[in-house]
One Martini backbone bead per residue (centre of mass of N, CA, C, O) as a GRO file, in nm:
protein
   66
    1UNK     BB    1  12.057  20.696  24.302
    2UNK     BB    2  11.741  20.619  24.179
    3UNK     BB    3  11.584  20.742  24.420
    4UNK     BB    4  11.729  20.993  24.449
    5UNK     BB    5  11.602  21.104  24.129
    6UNK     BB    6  11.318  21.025  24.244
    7UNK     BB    7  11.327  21.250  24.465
    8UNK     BB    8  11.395  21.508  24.285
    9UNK     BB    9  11.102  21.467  24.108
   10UNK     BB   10  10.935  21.494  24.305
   11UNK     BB   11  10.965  21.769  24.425
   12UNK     BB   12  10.959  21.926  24.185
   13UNK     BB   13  10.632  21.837  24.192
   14UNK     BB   14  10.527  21.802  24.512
   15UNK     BB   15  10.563  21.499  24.557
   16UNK     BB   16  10.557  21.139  24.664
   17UNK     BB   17  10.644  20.849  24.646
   18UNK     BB   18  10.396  20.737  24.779
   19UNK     BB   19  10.222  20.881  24.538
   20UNK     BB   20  10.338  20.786  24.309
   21UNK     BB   21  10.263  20.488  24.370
   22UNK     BB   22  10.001  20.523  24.359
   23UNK     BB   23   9.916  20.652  24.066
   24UNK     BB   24  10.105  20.371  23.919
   25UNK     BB   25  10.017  20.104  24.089
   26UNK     BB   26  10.201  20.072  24.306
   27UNK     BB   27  10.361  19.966  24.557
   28UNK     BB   28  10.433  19.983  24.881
   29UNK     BB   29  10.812  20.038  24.869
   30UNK     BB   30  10.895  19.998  24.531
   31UNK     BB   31  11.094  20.277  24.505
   32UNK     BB   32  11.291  20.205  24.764
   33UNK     BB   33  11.406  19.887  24.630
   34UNK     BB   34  11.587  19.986  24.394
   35UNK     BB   35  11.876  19.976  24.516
   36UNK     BB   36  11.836  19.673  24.591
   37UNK     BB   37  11.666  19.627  24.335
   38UNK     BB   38  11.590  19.590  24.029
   39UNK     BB   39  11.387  19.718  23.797
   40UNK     BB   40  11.152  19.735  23.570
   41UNK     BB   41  11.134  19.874  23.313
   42UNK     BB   42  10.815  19.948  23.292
   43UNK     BB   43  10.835  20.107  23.578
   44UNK     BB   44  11.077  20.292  23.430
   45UNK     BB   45  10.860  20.442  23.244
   46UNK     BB   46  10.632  20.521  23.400
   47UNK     BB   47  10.813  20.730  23.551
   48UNK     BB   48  10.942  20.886  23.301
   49UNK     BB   49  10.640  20.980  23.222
   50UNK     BB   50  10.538  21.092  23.457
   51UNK     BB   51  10.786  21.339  23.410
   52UNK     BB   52  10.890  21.393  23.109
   53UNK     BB   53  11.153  21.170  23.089
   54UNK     BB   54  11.391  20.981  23.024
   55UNK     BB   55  11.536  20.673  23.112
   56UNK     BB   56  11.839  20.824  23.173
   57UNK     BB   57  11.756  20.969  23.379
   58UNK     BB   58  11.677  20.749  23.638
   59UNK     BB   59  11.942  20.606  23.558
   60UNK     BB   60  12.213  20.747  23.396
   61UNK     BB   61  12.302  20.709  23.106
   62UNK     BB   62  12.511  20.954  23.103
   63UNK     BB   63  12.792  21.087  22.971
   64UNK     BB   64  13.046  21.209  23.209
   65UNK     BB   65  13.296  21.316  23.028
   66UNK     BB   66  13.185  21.601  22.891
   0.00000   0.00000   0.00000
């Protein structure tokens, strides 16, 4: 899922949601709460841009078949 995604590139960066949170201006539990109700582009752009990603890793909307 999305937050797990980005629970992944949180610790690579050694970051937790909560300051990735902070950082971006999110309110707190903002990205927690993506699982369950869909994020604004804005939103996922800011978080892609913030670890130097396409919005594509955040989503996965990367072909599997291949």
């Amino acid at each position: 899922m999305i937050v797990e995604r980005i629970q992944t590139l949180c610790k690579a960066a050694n970051t937790t949601l909560a300051q990735l949170e902070k950082e971006l201006s999110f309110g707190n539990g903002t990205i927690r709460r993506w699982d369950d109700s869909s994020p604004s582009v804005d939103k996922v752009l800011k978080v892609a841009n913030y670890f130097g990603v396409l919005v594509d890793c955040i989503l996965e909307l990367k072909e599997e078949s291949k």
